[in-house]
C-alpha positions as a Python dict, from the first residue, in 0.01 Angstrom:
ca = {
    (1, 'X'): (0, 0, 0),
    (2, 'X'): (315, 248, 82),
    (3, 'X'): (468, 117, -217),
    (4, 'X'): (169, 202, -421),
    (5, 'X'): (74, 562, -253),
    (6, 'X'): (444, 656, -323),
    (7, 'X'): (401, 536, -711),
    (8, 'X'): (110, 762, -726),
    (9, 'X'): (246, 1061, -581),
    (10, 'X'): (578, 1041, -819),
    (11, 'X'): (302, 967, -1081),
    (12, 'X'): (117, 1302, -991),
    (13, 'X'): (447, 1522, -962),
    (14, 'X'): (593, 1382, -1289),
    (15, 'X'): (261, 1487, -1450),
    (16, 'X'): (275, 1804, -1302),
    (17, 'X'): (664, 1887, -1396),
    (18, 'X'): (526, 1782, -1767),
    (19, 'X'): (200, 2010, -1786),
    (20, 'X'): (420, 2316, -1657),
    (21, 'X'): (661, 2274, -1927),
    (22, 'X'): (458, 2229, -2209),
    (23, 'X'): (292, 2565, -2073),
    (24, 'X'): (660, 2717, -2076),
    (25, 'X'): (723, 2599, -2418),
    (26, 'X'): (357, 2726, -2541),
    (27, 'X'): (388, 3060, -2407),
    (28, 'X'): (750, 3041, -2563),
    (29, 'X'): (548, 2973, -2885),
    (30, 'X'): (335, 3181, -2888),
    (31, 'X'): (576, 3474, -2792),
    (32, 'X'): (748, 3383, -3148),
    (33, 'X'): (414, 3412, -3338),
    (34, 'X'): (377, 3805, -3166),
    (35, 'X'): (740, 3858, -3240),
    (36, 'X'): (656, 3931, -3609),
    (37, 'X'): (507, 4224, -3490),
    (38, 'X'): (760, 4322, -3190),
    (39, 'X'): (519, 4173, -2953),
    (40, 'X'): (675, 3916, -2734),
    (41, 'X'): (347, 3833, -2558),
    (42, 'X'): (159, 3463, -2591),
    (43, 'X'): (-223, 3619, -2603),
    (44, 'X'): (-103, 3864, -2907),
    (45, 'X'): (43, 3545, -3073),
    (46, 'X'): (-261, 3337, -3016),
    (47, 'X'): (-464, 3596, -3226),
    (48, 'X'): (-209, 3604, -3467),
    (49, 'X'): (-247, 3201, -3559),
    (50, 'X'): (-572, 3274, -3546),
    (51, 'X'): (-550, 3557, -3805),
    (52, 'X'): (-325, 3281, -3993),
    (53, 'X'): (-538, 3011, -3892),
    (54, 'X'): (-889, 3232, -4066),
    (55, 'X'): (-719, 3285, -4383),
    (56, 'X'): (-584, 2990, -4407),
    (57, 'X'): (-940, 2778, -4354),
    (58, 'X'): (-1131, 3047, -4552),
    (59, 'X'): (-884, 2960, -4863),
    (60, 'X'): (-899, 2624, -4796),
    (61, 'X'): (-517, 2555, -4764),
    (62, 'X'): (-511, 2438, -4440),
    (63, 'X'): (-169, 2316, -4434),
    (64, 'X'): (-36, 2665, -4438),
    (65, 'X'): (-154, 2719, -4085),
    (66, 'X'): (30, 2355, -4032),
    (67, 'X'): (351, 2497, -4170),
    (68, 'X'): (342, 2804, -3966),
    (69, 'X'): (316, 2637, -3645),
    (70, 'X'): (632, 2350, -3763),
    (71, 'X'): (810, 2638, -3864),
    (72, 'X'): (770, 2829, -3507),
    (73, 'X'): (818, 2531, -3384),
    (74, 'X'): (1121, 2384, -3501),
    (75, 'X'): (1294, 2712, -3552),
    (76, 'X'): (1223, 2734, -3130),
    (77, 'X'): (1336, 2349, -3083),
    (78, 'X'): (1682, 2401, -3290),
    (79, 'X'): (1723, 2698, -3089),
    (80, 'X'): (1682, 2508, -2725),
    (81, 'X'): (1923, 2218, -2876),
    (82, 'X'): (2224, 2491, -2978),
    (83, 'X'): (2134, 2643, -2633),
    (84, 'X'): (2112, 2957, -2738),
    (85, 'X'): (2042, 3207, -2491),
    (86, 'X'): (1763, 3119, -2293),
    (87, 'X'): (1543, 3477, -2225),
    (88, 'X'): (1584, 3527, -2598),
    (89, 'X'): (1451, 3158, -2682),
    (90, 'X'): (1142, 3268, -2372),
    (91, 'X'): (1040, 3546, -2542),
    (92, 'X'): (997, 3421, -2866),
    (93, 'X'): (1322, 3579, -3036),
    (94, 'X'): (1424, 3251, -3230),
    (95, 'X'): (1057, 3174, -3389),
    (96, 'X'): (925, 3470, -3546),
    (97, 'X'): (1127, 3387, -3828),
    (98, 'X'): (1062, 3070, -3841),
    (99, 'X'): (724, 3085, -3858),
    (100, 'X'): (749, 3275, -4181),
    (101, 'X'): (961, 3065, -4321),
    (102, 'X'): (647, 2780, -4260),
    (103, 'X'): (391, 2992, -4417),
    (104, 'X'): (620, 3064, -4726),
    (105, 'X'): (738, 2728, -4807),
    (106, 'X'): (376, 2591, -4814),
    (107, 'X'): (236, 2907, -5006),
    (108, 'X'): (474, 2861, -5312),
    (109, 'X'): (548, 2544, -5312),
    (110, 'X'): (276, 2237, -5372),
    (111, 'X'): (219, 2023, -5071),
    (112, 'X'): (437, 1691, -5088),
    (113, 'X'): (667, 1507, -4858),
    (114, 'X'): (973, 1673, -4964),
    (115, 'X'): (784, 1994, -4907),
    (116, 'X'): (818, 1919, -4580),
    (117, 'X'): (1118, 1873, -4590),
    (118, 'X'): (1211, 2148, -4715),
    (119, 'X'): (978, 2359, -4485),
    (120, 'X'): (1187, 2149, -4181),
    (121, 'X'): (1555, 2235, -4296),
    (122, 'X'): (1430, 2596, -4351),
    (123, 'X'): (1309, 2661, -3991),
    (124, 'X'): (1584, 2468, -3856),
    (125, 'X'): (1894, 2736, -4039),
    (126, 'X'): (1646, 3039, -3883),
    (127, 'X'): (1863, 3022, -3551),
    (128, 'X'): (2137, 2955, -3693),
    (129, 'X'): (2117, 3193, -3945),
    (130, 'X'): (2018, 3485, -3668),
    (131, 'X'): (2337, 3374, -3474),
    (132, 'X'): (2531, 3483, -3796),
    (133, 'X'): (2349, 3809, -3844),
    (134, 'X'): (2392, 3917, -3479),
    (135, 'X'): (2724, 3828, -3454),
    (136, 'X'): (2833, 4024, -3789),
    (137, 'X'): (2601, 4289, -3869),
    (138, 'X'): (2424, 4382, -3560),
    (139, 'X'): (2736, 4390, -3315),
    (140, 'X'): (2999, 4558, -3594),
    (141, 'X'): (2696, 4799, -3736),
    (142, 'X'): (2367, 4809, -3466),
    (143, 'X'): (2177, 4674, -3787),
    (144, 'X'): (1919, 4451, -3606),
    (145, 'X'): (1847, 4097, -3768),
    (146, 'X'): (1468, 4115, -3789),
    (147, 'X'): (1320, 3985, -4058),
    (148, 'X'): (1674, 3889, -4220),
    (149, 'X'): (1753, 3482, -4206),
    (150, 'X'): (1348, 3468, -4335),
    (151, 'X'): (1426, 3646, -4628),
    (152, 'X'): (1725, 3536, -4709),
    (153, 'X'): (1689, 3145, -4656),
    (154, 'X'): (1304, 3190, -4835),
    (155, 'X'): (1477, 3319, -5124),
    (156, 'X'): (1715, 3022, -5123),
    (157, 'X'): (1486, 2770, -5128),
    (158, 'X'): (1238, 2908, -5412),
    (159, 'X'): (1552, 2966, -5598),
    (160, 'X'): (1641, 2560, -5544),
    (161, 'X'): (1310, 2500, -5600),
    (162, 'X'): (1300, 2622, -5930),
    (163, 'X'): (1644, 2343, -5959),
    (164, 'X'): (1467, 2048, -5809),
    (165, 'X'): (1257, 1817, -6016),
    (166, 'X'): (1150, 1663, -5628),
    (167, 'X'): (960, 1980, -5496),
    (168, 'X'): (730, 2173, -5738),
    (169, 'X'): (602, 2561, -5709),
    (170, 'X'): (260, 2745, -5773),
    (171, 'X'): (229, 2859, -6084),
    (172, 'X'): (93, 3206, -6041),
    (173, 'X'): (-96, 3316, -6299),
    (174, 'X'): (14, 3609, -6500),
    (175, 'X'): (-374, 3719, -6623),
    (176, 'X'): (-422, 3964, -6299),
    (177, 'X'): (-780, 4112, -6320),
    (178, 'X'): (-693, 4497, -6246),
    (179, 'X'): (-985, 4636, -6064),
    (180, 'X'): (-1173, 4953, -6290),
    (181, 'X'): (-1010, 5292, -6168),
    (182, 'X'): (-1310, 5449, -6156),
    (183, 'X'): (-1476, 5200, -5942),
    (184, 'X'): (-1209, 5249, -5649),
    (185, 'X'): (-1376, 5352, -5353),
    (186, 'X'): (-1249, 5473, -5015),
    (187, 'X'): (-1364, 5164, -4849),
    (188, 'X'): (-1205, 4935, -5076),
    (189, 'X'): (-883, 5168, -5014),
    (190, 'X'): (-956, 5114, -4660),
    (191, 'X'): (-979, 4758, -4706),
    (192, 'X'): (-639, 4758, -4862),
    (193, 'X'): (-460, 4929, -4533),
    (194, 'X'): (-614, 4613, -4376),
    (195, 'X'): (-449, 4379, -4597),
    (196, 'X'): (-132, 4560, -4540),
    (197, 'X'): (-130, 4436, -4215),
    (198, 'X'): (-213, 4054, -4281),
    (199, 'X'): (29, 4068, -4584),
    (200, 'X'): (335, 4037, -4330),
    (201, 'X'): (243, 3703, -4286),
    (202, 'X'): (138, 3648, -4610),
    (203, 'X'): (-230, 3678, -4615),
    (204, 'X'): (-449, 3843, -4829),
    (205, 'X'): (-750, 3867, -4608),
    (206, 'X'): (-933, 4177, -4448),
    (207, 'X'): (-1037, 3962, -4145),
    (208, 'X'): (-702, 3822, -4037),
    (209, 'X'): (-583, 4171, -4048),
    (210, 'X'): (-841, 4291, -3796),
    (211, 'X'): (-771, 4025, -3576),
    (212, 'X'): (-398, 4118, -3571),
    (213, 'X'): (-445, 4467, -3484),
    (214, 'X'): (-679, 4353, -3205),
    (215, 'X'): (-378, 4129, -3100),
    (216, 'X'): (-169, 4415, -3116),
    (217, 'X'): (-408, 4632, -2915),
    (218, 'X'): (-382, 4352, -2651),
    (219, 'X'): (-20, 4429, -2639),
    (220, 'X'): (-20, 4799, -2652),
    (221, 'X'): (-284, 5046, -2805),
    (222, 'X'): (57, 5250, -2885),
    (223, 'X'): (133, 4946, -3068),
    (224, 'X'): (-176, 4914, -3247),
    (225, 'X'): (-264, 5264, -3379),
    (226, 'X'): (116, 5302, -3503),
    (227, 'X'): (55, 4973, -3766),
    (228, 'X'): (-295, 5075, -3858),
    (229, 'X'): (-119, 5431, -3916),
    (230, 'X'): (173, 5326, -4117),
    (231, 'X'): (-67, 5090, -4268),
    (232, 'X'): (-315, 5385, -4417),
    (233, 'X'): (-30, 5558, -4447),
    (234, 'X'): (179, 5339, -4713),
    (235, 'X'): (-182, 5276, -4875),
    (236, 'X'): (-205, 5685, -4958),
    (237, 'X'): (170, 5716, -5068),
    (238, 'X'): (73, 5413, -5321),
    (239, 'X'): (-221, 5568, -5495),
    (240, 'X'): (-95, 5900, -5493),
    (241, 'X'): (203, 5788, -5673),
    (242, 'X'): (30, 5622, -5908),
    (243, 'X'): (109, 5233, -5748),
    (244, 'X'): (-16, 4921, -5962),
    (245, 'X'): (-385, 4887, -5808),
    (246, 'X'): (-454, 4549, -5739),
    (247, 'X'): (-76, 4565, -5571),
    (248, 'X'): (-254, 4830, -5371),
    (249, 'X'): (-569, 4671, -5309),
    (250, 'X'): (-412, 4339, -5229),
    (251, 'X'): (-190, 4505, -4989),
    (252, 'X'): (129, 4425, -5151),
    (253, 'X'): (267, 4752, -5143),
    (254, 'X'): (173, 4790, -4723),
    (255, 'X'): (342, 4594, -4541),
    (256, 'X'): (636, 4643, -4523),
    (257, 'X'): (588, 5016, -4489),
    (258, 'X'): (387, 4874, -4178),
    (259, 'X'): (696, 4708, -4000),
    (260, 'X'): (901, 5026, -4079),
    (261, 'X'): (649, 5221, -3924),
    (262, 'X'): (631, 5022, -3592),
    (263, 'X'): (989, 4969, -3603),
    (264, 'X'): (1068, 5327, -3604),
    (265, 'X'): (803, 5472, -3402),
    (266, 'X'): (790, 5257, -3185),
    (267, 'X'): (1082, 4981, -3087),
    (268, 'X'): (1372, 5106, -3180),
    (269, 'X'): (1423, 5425, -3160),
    (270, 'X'): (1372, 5625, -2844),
    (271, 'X'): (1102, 5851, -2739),
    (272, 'X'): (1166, 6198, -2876),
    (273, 'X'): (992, 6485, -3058),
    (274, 'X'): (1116, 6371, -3373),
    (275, 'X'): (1046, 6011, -3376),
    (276, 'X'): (705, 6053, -3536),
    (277, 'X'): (815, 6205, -3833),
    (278, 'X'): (1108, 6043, -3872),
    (279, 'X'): (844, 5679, -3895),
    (280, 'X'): (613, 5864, -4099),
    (281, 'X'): (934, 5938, -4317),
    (282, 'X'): (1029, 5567, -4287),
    (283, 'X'): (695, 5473, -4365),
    (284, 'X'): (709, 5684, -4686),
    (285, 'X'): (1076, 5584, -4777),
    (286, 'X'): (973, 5188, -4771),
    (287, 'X'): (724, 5214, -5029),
    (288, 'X'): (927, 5370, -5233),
    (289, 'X'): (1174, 5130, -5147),
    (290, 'X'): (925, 4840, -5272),
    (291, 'X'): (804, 4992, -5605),
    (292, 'X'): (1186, 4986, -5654),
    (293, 'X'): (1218, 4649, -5558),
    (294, 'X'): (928, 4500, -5743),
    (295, 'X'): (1078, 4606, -6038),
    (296, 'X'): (1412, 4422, -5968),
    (297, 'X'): (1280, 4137, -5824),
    (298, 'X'): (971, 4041, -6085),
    (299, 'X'): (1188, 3910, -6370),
    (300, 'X'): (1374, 3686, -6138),
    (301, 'X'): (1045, 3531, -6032),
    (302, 'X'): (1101, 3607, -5682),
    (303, 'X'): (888, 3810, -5409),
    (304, 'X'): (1059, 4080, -5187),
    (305, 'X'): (915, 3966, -4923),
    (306, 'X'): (986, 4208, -4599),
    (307, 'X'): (1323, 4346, -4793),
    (308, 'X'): (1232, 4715, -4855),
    (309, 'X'): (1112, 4714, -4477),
    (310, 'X'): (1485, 4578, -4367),
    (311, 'X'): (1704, 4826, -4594),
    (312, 'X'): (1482, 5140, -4463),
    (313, 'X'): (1534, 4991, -4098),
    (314, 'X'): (1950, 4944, -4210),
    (315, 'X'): (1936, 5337, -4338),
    (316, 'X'): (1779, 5480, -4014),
    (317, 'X'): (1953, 5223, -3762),
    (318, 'X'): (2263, 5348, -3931),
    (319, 'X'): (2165, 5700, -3896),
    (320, 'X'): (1999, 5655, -3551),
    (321, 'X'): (2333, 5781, -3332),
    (322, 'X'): (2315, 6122, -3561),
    (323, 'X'): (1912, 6140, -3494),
    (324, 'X'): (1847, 6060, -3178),
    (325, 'X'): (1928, 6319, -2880),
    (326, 'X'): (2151, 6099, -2645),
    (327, 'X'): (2010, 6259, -2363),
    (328, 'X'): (1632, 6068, -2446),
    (329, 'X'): (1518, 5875, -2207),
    (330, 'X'): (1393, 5455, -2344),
    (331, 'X'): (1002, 5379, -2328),
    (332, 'X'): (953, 5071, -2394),
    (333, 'X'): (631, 4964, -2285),
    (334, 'X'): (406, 5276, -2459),
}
């Protein structure tokens, strides 16, 4: 009877031990899924996989919500089995990148075994890949990573995929019904900010959008009303200068005026009288940046992806020590 009670108690604080790490690792998780967005914080993530998770269902391509969460996830495991350092791994720092990586590989690329693959030995360079950057460029420059190791290693593997007969790609169709001019209202322009916002993770739908900016509002309000800003914002420099409109309209040309935006005005660079303009500057400089960069990119058959966001974020982090009074104080919870 001892032997047994003491069999069930070991039984009871084995399960426990379990059940509070696979919280831990969750709330690790779901840190990485806010992290896209700056926002280290598990209930901000959890609306954004359910942002990924609506669009996802609604297009009937379920397995992109299945690659995001093996991307974040794997990226997060590789990153525990280097032991990298573990706050960063806690907040999230080593899956936000990984999780794009997931919802690329299964977007452009036709679902098969070796897409898997594939979608597995991308996530799993992410960490690695971040170790390089922040070792090179962000502690001989103050360049931060961000975005970096998902562009670059995304790039790499469309590229081999266009090389192996294994893996095959979407073929997008070139016959792009351009909405009428004329019949381009303010709502549908409003519509488009939306997108902007959903775009960053790949996703052309209004409703995912709203449900990250209510994510973000969880975070901060600051937070919020800075990307739904930049988003309208990058959405008016567009049409005024004359932008392709379904690019507009399918928020291809917002978001990564949207990151710049909440980059700048918000994370990091410090509180000052002229951090607003200089985001709404950003903001304005990245779409620029991307009508540039469509045009260099489209006859290799490649997206941008979040580039024009991280060489506007290169040019001000650069420039930050001439811009920003030393004597500002750091916010970083507004």
């Amino acid at each position: 009877m001892v032997a047994q009670s003491w069999s069930l108690r070991l039984f009871l604080v084995n399960t426990q031990h379990v059940s509070i790490m696979f919280n831990q690792f969750l709330r690790t998780l779901l840190r990485g899924a806010g992290q896209v967005f700056f926002a280290g914080n598990a209930i901000t993530g959890a609306f954004f996989l359910l942002a990924i998770a609506f669009a996802a269902l609604q297009n009937g391509t379920p397995y992109t919500l299945l690659g995001a969460i093996v991307g974040l996830t794997v990226s997060t495991l590789m990153a525990t089995r280097l032991h990298l350092d573990d706050n960063d791994i806690a907040q999230g720092l080593h899956g936000f990148n990984g999780i794009l990586v997931g919802i690329t590989v299964t977007t452009f690329f036709i679902p098969s075994p070796l897409m898997w693959v594939l979608l597995i030995s991308g996530a799993m360079l992410c960490p690695i890949a971040e170790c390089a950057i922040k070792q090179s460029v962000t502690r001989s420059w103050g360049v931060p990573g961000s975005t970096l190791p998902f562009v670059l290693i995304s790039w790499m593997l469309l590229l081999a995929g266009y090389n192996l007969s294994g893996v095959h790609l979407h073929v997008l169709s070139a016959a792009v019904q351009h909405p009428d001019e004329s019949h381009v209202t303010l709502l549908m322009l409003f519509q488009a900010s939306i997108r902007n916002i959903a775009q960053v993770f790949l996703l052309n739908n209004t409703v995912s959008g709203v449900l990250i900016l209510i994510g973000l509002a969880w975070r901060s309000w600051a937070m919020a009303l800075t990307t739904l800003g930049g988003a309208i914002l990058a959405t008016t420099v567009a049409r005024l200068f004359g932008a392709d409109t379904y690019s507009i309209l399918t928020g291809l040309y917002g978001f990564s005026p949207v990151l710049s935006a909440l980059a700048i005005g918000r994370v990091f660079y410090l509180r000052s009288p002229v951090r607003l303009w200089l985001a709404i500057f950003a903001t304005l400089v990245t779409v620029l940046v991307q009508a540039a960069l469509n045009r260099l990119f489209t006859p290799l058959g490649l997206p941008t992806f979040t580039a024009a966001y991280l060489l506007t974020l290169a040019i001000f982090m650069l420039a930050r020590p001439a811009l920003q009074p030393p004597s500002t104080v750091a916010n970083t919870s507004d």
